[in-house]
PyMOL Python script that loads the backbone (N, CA, C, O; Angstrom):
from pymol import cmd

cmd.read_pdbstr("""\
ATOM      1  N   UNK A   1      39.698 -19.702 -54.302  1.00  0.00           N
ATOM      2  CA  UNK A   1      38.820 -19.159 -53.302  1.00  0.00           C
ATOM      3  C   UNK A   1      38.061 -20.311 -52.652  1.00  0.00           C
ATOM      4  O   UNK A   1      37.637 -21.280 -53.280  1.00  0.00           O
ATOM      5  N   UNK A   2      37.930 -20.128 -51.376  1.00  0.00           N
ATOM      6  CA  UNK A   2      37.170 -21.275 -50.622  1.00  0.00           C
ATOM      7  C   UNK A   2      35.479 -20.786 -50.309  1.00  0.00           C
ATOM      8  O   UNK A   2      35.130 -19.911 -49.517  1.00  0.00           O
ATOM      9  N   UNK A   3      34.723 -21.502 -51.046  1.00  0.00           N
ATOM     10  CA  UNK A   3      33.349 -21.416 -50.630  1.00  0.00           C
ATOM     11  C   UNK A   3      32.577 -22.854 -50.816  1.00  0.00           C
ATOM     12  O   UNK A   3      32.899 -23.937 -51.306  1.00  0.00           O
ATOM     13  N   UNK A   4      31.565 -22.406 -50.275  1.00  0.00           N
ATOM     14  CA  UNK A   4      30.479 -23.240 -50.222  1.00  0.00           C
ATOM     15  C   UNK A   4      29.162 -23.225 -51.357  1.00  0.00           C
ATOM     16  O   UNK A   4      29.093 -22.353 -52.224  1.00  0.00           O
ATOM     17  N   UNK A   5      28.168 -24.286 -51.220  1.00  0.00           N
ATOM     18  CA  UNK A   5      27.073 -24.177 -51.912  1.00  0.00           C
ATOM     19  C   UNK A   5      26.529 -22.963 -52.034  1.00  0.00           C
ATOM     20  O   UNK A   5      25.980 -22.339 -51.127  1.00  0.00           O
ATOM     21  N   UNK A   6      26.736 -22.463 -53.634  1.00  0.00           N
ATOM     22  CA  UNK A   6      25.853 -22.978 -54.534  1.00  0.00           C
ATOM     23  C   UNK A   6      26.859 -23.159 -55.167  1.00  0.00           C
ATOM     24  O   UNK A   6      26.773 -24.348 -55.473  1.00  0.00           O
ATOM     25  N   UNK A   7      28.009 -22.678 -55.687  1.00  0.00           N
ATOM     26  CA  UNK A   7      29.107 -23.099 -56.695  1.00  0.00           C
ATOM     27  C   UNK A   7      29.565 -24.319 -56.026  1.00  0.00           C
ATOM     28  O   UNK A   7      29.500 -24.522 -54.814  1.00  0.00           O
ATOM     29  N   UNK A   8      30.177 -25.359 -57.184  1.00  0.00           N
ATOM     30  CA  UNK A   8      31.021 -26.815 -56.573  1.00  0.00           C
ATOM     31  C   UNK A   8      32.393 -26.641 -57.243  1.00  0.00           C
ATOM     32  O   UNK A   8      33.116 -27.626 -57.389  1.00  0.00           O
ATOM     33  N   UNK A   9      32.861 -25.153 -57.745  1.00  0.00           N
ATOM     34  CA  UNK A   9      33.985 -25.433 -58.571  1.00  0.00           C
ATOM     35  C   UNK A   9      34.523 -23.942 -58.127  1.00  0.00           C
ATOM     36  O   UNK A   9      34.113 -23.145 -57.283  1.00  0.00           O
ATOM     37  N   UNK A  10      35.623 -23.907 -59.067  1.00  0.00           N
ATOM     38  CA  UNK A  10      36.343 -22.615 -58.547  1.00  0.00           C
ATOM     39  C   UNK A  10      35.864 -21.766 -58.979  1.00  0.00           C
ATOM     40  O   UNK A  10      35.037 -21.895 -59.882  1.00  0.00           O
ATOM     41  N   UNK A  11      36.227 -20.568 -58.471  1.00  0.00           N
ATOM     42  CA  UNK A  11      36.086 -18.713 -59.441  1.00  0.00           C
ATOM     43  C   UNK A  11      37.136 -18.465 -59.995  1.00  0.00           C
ATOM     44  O   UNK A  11      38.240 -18.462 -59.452  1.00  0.00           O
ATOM     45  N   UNK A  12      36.936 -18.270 -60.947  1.00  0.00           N
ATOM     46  CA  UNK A  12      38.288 -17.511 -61.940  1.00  0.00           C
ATOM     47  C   UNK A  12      37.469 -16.332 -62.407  1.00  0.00           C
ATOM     48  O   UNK A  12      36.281 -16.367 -62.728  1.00  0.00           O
ATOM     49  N   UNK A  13      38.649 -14.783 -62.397  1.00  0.00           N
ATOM     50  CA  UNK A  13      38.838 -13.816 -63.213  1.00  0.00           C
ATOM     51  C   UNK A  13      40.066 -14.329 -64.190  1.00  0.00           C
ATOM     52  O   UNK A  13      41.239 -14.654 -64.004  1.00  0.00           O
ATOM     53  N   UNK A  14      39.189 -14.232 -65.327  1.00  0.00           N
ATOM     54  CA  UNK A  14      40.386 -14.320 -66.422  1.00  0.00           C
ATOM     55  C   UNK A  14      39.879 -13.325 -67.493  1.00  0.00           C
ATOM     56  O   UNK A  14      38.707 -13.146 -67.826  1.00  0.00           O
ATOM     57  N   UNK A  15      41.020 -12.694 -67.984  1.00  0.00           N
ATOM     58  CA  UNK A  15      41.022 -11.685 -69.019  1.00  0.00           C
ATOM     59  C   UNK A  15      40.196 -10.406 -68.900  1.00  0.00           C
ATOM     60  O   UNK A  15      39.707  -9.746 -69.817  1.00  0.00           O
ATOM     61  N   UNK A  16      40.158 -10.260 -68.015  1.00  0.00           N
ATOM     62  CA  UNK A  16      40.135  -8.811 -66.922  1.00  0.00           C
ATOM     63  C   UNK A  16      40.948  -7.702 -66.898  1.00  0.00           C
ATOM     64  O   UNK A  16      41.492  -7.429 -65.828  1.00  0.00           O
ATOM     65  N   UNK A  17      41.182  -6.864 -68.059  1.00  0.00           N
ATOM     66  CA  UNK A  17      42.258  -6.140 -67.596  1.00  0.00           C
ATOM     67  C   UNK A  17      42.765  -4.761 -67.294  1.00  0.00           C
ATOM     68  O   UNK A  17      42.405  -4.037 -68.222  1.00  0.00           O
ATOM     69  N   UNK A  18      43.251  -4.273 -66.653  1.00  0.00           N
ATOM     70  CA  UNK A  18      43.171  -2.969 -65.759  1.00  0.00           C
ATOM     71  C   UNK A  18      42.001  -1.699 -66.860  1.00  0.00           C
ATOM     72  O   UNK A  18      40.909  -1.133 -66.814  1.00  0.00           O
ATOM     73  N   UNK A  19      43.196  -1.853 -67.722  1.00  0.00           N
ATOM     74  CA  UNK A  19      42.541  -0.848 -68.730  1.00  0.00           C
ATOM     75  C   UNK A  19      40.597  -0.611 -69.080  1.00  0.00           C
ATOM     76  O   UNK A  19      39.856   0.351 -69.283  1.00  0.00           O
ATOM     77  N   UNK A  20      40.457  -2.039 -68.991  1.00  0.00           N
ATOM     78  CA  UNK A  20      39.041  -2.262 -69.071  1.00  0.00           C
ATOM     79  C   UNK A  20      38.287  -2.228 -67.718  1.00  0.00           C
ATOM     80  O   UNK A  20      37.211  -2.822 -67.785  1.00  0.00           O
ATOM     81  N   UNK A  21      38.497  -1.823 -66.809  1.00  0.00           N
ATOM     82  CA  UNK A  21      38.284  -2.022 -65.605  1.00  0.00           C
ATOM     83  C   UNK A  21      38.019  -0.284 -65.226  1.00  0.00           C
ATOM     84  O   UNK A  21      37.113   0.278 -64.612  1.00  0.00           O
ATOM     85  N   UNK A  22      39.458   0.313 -66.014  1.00  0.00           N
ATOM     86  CA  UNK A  22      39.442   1.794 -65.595  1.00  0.00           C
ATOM     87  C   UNK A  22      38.789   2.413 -66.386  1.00  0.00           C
ATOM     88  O   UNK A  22      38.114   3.246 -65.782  1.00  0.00           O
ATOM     89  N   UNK A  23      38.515   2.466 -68.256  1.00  0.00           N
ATOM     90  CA  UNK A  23      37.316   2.813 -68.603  1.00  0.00           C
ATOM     91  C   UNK A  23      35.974   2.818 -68.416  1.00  0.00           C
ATOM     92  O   UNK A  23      35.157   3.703 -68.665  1.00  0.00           O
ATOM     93  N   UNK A  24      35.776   1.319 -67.771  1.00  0.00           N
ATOM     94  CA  UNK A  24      34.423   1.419 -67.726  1.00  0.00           C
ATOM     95  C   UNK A  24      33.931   2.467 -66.210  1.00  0.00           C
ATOM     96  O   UNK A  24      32.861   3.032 -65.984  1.00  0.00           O
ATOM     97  N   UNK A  25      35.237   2.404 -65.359  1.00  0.00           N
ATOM     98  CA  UNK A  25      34.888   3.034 -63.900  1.00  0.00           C
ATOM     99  C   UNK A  25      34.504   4.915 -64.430  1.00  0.00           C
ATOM    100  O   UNK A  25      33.372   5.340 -64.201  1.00  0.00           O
ATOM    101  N   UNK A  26      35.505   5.797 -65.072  1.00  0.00           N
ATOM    102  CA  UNK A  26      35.769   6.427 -65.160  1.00  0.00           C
ATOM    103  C   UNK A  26      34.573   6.722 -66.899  1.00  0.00           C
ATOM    104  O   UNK A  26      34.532   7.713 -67.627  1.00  0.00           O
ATOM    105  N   UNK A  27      34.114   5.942 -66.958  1.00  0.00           N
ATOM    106  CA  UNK A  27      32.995   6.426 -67.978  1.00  0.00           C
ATOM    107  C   UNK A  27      31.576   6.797 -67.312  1.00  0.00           C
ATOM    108  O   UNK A  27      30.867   7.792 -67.461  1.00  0.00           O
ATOM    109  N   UNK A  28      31.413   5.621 -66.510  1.00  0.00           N
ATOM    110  CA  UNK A  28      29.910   5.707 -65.674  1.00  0.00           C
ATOM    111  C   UNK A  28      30.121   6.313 -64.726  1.00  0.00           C
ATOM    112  O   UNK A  28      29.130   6.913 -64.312  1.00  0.00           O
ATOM    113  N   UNK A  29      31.566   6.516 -63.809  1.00  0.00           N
ATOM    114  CA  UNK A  29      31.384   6.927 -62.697  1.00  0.00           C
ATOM    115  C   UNK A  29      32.663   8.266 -62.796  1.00  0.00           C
ATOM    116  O   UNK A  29      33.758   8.260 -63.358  1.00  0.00           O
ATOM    117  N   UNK A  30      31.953   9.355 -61.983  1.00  0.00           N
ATOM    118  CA  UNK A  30      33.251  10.086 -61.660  1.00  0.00           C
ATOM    119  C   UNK A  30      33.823  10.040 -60.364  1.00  0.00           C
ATOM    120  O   UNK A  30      33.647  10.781 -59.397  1.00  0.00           O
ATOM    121  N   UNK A  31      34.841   8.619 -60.576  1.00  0.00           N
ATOM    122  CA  UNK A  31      35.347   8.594 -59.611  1.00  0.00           C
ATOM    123  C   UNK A  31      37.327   9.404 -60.144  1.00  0.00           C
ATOM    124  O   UNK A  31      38.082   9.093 -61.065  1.00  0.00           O
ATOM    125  N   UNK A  32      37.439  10.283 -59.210  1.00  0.00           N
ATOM    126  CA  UNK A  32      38.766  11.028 -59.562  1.00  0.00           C
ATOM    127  C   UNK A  32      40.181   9.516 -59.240  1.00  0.00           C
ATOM    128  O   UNK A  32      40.003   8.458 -58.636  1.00  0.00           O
ATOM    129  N   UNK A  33      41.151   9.904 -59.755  1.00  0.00           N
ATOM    130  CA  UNK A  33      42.033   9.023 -59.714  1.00  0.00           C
ATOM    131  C   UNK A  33      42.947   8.893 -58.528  1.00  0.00           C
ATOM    132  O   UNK A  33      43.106   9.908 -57.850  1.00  0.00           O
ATOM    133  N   UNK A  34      43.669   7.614 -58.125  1.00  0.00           N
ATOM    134  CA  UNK A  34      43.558   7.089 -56.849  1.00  0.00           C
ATOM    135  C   UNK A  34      43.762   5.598 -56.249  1.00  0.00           C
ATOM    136  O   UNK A  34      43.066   4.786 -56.858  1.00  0.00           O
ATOM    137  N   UNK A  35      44.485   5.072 -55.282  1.00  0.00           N
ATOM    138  CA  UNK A  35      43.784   4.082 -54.512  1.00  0.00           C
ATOM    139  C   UNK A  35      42.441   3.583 -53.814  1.00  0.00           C
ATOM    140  O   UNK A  35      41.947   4.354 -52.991  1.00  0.00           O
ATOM    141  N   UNK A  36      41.914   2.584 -54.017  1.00  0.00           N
ATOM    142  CA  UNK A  36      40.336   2.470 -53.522  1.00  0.00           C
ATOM    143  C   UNK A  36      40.672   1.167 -52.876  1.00  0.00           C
ATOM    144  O   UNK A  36      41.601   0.419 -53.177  1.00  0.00           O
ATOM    145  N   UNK A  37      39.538   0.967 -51.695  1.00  0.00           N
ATOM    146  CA  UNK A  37      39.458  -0.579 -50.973  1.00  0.00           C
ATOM    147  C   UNK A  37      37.776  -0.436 -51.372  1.00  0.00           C
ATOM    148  O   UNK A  37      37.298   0.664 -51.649  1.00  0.00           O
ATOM    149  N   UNK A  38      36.983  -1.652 -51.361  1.00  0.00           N
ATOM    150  CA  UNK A  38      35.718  -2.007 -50.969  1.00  0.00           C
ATOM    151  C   UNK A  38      36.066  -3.425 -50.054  1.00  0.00           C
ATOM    152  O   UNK A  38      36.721  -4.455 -50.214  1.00  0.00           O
ATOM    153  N   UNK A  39      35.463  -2.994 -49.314  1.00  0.00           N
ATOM    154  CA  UNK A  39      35.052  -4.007 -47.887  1.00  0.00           C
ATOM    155  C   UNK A  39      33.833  -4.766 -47.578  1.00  0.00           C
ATOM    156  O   UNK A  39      32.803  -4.103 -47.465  1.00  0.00           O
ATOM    157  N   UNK A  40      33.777  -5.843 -47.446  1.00  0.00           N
ATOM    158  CA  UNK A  40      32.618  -6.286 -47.453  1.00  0.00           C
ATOM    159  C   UNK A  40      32.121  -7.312 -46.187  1.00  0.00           C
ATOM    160  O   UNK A  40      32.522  -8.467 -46.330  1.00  0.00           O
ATOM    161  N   UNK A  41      31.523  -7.124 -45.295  1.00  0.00           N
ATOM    162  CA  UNK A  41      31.325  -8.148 -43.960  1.00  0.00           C
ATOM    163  C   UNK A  41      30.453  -9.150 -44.490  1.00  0.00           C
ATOM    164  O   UNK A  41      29.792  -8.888 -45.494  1.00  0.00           O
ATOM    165  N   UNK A  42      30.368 -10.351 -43.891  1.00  0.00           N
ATOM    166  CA  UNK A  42      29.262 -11.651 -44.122  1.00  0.00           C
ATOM    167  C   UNK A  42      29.328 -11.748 -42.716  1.00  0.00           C
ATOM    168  O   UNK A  42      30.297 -12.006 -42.002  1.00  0.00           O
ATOM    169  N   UNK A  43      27.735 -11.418 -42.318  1.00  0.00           N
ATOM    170  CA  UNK A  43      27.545 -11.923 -40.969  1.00  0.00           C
ATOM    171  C   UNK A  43      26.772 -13.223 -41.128  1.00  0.00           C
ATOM    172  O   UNK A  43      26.109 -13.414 -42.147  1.00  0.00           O
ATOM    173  N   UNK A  44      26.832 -14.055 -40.223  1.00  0.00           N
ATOM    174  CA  UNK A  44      25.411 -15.380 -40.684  1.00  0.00           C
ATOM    175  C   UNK A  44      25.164 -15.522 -38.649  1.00  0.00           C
ATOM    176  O   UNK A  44      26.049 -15.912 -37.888  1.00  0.00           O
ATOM    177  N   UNK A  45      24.303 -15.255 -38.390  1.00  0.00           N
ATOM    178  CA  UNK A  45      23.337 -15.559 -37.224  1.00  0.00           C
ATOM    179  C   UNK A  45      24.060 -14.747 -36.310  1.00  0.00           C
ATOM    180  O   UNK A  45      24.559 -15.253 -35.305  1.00  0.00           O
ATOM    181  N   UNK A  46      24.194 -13.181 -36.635  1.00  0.00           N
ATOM    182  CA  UNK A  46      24.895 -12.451 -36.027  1.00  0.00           C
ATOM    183  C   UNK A  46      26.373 -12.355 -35.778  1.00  0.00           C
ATOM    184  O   UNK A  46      26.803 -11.326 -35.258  1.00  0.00           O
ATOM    185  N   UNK A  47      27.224 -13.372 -36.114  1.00  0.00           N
ATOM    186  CA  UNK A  47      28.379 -13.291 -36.013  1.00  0.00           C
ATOM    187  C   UNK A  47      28.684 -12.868 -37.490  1.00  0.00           C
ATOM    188  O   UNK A  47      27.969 -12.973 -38.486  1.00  0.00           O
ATOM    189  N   UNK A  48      30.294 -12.223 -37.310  1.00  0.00           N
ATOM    190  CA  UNK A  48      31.071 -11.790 -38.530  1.00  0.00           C
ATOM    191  C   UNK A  48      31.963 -12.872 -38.977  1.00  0.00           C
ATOM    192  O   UNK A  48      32.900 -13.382 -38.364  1.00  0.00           O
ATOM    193  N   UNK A  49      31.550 -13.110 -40.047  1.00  0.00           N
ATOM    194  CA  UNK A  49      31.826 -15.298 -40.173  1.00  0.00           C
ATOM    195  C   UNK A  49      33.174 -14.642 -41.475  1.00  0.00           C
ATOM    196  O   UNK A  49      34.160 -15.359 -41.644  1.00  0.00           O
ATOM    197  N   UNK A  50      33.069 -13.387 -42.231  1.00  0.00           N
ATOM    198  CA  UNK A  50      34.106 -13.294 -43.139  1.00  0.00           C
ATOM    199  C   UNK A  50      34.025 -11.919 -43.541  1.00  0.00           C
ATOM    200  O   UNK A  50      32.999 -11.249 -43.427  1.00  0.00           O
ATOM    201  N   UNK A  51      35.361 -11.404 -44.120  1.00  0.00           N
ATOM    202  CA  UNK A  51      35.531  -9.880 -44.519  1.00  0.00           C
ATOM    203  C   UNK A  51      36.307  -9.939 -45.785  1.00  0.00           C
ATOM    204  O   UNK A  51      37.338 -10.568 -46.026  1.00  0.00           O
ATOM    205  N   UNK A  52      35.630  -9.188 -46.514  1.00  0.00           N
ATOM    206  CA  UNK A  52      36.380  -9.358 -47.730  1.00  0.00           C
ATOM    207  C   UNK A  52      36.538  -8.542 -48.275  1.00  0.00           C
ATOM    208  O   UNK A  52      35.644  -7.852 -48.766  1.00  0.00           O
ATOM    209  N   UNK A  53      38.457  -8.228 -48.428  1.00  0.00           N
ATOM    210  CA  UNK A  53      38.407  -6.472 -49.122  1.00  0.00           C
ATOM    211  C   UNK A  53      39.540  -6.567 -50.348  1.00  0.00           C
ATOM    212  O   UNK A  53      40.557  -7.253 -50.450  1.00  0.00           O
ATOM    213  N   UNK A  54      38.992  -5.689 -51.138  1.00  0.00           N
ATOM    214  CA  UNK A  54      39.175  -5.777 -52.659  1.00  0.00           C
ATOM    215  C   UNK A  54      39.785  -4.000 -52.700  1.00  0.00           C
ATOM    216  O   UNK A  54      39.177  -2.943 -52.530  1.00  0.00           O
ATOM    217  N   UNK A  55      41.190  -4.285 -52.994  1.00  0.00           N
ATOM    218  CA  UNK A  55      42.125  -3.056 -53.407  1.00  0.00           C
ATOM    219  C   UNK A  55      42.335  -2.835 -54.547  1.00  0.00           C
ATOM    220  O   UNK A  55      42.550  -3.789 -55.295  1.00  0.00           O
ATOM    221  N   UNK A  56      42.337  -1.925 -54.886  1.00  0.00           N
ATOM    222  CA  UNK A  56      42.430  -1.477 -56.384  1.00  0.00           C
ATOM    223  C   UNK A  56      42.484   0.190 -56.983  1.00  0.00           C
ATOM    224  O   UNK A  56      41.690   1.025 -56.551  1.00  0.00           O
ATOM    225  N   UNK A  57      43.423   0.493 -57.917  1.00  0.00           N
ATOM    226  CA  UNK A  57      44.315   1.687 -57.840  1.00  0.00           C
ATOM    227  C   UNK A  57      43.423   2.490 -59.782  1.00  0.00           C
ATOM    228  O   UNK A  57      43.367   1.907 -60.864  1.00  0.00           O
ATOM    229  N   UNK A  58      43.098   3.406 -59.548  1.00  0.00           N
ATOM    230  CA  UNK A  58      42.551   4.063 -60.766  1.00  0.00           C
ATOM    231  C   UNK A  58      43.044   4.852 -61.187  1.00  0.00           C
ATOM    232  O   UNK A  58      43.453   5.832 -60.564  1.00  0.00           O
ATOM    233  N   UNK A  59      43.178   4.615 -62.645  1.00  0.00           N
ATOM    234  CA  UNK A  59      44.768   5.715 -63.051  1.00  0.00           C
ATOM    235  C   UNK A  59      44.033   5.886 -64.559  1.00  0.00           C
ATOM    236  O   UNK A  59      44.574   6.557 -65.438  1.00  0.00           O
TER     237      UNK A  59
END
""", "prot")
cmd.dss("prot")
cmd.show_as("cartoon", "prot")
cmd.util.cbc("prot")
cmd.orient("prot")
């Protein structure tokens, strides 16, 4: 992933895995089962400088 200050190093997800991802969704949340996006805009001085969308399937 390409960013800037405050991190100087990479992001890693490691050992993340679906299963743990879908319990914890489906414990706290009732979300019914499915494809999902979250979308996310970064504006900086009014412009839309980045969009960032995160797909992910709940079973």
């Amino acid at each position: 992933m390409n960013h800037s200050c405050p991190y100087d190093h990479d992001l890693i997800v490691d050992k993340l895995t679906i299963e743990q991802i879908n319990n914890r969704f489906s414990k706290l949340l009732a979300f019914p089962e499915g494809d999902y996006m979250v979308e996310s805009h970064f504006l900086a001085y009014g412009i839309n400088r980045a969009v960032v969308k995160v797909y992910f399937t709940l079973s």
